[in-house]
C-alpha positions in Angstrom: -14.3 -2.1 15.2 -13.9 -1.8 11.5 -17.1 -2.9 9.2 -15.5 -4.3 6.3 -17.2 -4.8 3.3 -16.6 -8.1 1.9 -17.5 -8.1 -2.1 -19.0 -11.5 -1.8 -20.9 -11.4 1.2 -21.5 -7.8 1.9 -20.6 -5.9 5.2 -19.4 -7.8 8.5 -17.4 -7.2 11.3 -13.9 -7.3 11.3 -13.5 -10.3 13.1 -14.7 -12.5 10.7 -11.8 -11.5 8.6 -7.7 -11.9 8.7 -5.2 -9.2 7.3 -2.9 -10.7 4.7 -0.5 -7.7 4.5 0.1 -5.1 1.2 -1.6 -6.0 -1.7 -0.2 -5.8 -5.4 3.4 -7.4 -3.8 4.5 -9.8 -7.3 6.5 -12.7 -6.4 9.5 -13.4 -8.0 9.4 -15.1 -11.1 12.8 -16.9 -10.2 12.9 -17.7 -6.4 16.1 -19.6 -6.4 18.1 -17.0 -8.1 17.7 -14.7 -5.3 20.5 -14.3 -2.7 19.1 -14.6 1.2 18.9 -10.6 1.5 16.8 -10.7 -1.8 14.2 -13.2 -0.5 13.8 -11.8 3.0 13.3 -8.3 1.3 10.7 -10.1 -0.6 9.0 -11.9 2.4 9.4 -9.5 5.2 9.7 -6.0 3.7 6.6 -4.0 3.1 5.9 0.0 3.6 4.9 1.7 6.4 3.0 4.3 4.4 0.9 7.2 6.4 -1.8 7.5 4.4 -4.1 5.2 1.4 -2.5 1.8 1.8 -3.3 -1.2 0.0 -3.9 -4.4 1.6 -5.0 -8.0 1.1 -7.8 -9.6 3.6 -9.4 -12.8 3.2 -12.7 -13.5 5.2 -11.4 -16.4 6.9 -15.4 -16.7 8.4 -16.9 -16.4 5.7 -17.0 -17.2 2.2 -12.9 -17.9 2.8 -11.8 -15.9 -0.2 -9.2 -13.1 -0.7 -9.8 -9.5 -2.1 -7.8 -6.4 -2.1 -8.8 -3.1 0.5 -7.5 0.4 0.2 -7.8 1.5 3.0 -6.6 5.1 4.8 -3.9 4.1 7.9 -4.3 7.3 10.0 -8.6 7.1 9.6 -9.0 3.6 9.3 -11.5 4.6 6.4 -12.0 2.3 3.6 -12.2 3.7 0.4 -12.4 0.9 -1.9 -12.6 -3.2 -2.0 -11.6 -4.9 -5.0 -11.1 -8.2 -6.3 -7.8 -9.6 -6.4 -5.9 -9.8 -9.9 -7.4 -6.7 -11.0 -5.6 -3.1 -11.0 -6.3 -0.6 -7.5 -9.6 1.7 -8.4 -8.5 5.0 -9.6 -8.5 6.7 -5.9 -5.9 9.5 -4.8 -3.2 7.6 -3.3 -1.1 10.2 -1.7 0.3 10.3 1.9 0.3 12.5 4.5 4.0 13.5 6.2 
């Protein structure tokens, strides 16, 4: 079970939160211009990276609002929390092959 550190209320179990997939994904500023391929790329496509990945939860049994985790996929270590709307901390974010 993964303690995640929520930047409101502090650490809690990872049950109290939900996963809101990758983080930093901008939404396109003209919806209806897009073709069908273009907005299910948008809405279903995300990366499958082996490494720091970074991710949107929202503590859904909590205090109910959304911030941003980097978090390591192989580990399961988080390395940061940040709120959402601002820019990643400055951690490595290579990946491993």
């Amino acid at each position: 079970m993964l303690l995640i550190p929520c930047p409101y209320c502090g650490p809690r179990s990872e049950t109290e939160f939900s996963y809101g997939n990758q983080a930093h994904i901008a939404r396109p500023e003209d919806p209806d211009a897009l073709s069908d391929g273009d907005w299910a790329a948008y809405v279903f496509l995300r990366d499958n990276t082996k490494g720091v990945y970074l991710e949107r939860w929202v503590h859904s049994h909590g205090c109910r609002r959304w911030f941003n985790v980097a978090r390591h996929t192989v580990s399961y270590e988080i390395l940061a929390v940040y709120e959402v709307g601002t820019p990643p901390p400055d951690i490595e974010l290579k990946t491993e092959i």
